[in-house]
C-alpha beads as a LAMMPS data file, in Angstrom:
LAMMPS data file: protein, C-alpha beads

191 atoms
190 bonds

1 atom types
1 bond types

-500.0 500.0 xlo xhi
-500.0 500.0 ylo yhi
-500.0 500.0 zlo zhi

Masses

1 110.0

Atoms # bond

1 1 1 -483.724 -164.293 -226.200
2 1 1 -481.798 -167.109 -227.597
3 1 1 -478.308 -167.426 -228.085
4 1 1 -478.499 -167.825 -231.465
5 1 1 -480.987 -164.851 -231.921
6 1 1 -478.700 -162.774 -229.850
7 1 1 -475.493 -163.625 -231.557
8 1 1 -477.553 -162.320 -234.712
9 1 1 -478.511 -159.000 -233.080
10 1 1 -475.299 -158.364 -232.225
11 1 1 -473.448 -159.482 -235.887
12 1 1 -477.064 -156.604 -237.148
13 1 1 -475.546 -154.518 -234.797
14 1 1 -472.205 -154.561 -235.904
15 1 1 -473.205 -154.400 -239.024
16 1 1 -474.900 -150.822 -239.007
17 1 1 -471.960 -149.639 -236.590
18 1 1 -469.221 -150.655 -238.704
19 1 1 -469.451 -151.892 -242.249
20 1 1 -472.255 -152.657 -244.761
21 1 1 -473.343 -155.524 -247.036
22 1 1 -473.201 -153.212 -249.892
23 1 1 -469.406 -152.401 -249.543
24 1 1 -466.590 -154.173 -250.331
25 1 1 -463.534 -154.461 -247.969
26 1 1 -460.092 -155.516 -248.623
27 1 1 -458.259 -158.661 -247.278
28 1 1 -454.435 -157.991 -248.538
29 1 1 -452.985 -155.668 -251.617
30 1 1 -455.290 -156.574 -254.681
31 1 1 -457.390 -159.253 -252.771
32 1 1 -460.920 -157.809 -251.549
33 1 1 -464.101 -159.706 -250.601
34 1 1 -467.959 -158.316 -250.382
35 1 1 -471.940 -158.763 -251.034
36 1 1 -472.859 -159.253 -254.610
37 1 1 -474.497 -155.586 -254.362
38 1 1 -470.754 -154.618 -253.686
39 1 1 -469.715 -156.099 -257.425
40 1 1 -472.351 -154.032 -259.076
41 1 1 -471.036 -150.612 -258.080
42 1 1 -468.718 -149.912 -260.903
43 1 1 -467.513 -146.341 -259.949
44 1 1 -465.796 -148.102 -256.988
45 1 1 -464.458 -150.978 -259.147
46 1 1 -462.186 -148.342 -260.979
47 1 1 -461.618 -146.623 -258.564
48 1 1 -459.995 -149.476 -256.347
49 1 1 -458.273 -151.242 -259.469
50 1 1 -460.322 -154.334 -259.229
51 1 1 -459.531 -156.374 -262.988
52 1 1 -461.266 -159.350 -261.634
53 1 1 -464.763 -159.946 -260.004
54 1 1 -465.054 -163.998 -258.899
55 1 1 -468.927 -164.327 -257.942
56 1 1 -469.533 -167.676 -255.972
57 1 1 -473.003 -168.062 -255.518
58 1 1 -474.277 -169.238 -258.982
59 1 1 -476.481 -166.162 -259.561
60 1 1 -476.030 -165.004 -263.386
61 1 1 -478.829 -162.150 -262.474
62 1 1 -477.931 -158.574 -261.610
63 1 1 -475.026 -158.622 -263.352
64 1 1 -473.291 -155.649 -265.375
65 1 1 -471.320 -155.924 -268.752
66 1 1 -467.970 -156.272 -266.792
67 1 1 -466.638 -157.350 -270.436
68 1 1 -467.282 -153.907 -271.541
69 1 1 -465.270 -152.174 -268.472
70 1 1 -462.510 -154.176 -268.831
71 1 1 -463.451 -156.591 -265.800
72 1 1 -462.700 -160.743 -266.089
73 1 1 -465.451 -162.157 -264.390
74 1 1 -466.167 -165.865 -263.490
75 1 1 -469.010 -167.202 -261.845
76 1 1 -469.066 -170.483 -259.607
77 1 1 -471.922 -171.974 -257.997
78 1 1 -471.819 -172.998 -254.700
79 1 1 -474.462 -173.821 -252.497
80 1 1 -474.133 -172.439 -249.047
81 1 1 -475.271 -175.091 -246.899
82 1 1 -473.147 -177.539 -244.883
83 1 1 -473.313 -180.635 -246.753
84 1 1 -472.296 -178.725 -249.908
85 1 1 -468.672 -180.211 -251.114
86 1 1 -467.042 -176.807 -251.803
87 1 1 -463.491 -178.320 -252.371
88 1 1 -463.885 -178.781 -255.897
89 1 1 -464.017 -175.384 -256.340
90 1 1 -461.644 -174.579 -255.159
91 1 1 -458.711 -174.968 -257.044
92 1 1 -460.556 -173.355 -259.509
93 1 1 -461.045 -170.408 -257.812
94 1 1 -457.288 -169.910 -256.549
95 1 1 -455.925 -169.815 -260.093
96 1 1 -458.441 -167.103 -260.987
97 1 1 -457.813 -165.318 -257.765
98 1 1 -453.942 -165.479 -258.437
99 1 1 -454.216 -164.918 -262.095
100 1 1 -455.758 -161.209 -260.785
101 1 1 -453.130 -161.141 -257.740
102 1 1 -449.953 -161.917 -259.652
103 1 1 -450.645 -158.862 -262.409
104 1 1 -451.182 -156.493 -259.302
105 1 1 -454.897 -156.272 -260.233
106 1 1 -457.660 -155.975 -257.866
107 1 1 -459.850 -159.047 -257.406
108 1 1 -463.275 -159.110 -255.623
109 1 1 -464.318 -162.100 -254.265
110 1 1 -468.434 -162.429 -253.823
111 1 1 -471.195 -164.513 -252.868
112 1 1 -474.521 -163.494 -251.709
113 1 1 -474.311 -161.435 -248.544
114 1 1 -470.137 -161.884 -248.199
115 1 1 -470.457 -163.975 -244.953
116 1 1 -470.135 -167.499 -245.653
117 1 1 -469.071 -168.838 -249.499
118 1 1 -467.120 -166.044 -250.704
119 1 1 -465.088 -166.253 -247.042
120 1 1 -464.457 -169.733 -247.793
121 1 1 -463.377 -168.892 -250.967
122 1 1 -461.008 -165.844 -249.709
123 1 1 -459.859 -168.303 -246.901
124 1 1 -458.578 -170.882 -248.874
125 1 1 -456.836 -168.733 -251.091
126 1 1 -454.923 -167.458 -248.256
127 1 1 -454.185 -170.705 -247.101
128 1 1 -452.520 -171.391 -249.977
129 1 1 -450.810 -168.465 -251.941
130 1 1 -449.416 -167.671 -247.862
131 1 1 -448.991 -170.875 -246.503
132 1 1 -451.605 -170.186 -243.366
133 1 1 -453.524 -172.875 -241.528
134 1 1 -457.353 -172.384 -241.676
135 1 1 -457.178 -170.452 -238.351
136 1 1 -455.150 -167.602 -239.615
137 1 1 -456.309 -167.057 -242.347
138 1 1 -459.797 -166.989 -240.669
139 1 1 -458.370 -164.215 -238.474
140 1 1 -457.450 -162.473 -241.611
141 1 1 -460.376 -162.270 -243.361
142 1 1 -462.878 -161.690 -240.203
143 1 1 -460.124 -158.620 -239.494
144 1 1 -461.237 -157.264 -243.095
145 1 1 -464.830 -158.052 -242.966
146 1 1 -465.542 -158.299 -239.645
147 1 1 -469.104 -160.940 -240.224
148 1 1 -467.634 -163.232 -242.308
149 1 1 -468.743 -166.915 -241.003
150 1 1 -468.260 -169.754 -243.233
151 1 1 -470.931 -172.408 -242.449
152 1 1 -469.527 -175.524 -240.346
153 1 1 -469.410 -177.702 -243.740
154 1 1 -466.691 -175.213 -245.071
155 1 1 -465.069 -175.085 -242.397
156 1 1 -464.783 -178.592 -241.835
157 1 1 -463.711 -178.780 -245.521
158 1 1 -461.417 -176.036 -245.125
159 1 1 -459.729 -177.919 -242.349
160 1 1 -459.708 -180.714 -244.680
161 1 1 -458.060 -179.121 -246.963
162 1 1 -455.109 -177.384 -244.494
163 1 1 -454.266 -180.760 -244.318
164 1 1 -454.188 -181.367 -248.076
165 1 1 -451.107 -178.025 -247.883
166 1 1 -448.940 -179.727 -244.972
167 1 1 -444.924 -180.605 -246.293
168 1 1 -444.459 -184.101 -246.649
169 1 1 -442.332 -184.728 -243.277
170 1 1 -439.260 -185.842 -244.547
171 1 1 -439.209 -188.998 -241.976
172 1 1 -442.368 -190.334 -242.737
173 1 1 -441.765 -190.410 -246.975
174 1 1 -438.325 -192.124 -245.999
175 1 1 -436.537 -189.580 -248.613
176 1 1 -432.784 -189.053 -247.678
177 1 1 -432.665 -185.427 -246.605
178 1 1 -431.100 -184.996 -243.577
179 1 1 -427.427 -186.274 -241.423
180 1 1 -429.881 -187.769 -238.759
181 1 1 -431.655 -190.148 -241.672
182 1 1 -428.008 -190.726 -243.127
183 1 1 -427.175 -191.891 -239.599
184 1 1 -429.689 -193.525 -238.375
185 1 1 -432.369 -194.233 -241.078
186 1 1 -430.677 -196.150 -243.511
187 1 1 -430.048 -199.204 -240.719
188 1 1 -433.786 -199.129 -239.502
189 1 1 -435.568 -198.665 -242.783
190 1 1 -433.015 -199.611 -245.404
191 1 1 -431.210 -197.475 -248.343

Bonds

1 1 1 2
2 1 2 3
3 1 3 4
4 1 4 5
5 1 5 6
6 1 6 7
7 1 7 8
8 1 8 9
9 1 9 10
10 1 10 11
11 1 11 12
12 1 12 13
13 1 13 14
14 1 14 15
15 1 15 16
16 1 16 17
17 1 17 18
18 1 18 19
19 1 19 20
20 1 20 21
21 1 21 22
22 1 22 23
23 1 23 24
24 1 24 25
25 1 25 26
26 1 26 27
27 1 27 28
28 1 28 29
29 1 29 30
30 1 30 31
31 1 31 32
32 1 32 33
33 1 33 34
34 1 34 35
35 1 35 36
36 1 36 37
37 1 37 38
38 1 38 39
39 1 39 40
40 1 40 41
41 1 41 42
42 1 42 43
43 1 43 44
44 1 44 45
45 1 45 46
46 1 46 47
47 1 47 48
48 1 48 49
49 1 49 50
50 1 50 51
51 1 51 52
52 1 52 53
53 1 53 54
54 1 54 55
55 1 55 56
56 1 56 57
57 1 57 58
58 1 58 59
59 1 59 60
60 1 60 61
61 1 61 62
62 1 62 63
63 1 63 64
64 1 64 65
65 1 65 66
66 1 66 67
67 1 67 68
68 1 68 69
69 1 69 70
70 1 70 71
71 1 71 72
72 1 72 73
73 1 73 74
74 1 74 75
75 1 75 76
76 1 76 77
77 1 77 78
78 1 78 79
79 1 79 80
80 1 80 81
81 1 81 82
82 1 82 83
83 1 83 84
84 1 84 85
85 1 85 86
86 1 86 87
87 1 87 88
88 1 88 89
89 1 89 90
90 1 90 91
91 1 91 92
92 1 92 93
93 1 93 94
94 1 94 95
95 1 95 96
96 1 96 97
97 1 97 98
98 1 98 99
99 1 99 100
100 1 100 101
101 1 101 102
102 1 102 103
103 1 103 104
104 1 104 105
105 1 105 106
106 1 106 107
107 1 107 108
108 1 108 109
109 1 109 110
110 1 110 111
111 1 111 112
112 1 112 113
113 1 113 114
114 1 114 115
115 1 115 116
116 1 116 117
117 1 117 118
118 1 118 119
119 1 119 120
120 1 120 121
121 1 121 122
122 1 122 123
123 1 123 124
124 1 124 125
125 1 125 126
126 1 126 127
127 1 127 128
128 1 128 129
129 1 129 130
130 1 130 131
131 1 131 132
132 1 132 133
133 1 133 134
134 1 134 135
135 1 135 136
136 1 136 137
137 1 137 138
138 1 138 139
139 1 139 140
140 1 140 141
141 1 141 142
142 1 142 143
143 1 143 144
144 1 144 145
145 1 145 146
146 1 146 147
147 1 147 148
148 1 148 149
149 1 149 150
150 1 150 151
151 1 151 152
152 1 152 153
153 1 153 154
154 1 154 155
155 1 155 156
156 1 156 157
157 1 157 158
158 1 158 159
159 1 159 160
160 1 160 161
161 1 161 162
162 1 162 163
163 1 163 164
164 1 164 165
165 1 165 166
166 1 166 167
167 1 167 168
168 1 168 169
169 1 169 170
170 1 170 171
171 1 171 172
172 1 172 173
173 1 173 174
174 1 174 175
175 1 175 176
176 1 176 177
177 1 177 178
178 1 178 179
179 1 179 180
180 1 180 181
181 1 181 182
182 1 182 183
183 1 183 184
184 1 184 185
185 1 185 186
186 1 186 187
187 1 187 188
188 1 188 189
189 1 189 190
190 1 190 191
């Protein structure tokens, strides 16, 4: 057997051991992520408080009146494959996710099979609203939903785009902010 083919066996196994495409798990208070079978089981919906269902993988199909229930919804479509440019969307995707967040509402995050796009999607929210690098927030999210894999395109976007969050450091913008730029700065790289 392959490593590949084993690494899926075992992500099957854990799977039917511990969780299941057709739930939805949560990440942090008001922030879960699942399948798309997950945002079509409306009894669990209410029950959890989720306000806010963001699907990200461009399928308009299998969809219930979430209008009706009182459920935003907002559909993105991303293309899970590694050369897709998911940045983007992403932006886009962190104001609806805070939107839900910032009212104490639930929001579920989904893409097809909750592995890969809607994990991106989760990710870089985390990244953001908490200040994480892509690693941590990875940890995060895997700890929730323990198959979640974005493909190696997100994540090299996703690393991209920890970079995109870093603070200015003060000493390389030149901005007078500290005693040791006062003291030294202003004779080596002018006022």
């Amino acid at each position: 057997m392959s490593k590949e083919h084993l690494q899926y066996y075992n992500l099957q196994e854990d799977l039917l051991r511990k969780q299941s495409y057709t739930e939805f798990q949560q990440v942090i208070p008001h922030l879960y992520i699942g399948g798309q079978i997950s945002s079509l089981n409306l009894p669990k919906l209410q029950a959890e408080g989720i306000k806010h269902v963001l699907r990200v993988n461009g399928i308009s199909q299998n969809m219930i009146n979430y209008d009706k229930h009182g459920i935003a919804f907002k559909l993105l479509d991303i293309d899970d494959m590694p050369d897709f440019d998911i940045l983007p969307f992403i932006e886009e995707a962190n104001s609806f996710i805070q939107a839900g967040v910032a009212k104490e509402e639930g929001v579920l995050v989904v893409c097809t099979a909750g592995i890969s796009r809607s994990a991106a999607i989760v990710i870089a929210y985390l990244m953001k609203s908490k200040g994480l690098k892509y690693a941590e927030a990875h940890a995060i999210v895997k700890k929730a939903r323990i198959f979640v894999q974005p493909n190696v395109g997100f994540e090299r976007a996703l690393l991209a785009y920890e970079q995109t969050l870093k603070p200015a450091c003060e000493l390389c913008t030149f901005e007078k902010k500290t005693h040791w730029f006062e003291q030294y700065g202003k004779k080596r790289f002018g006022p």
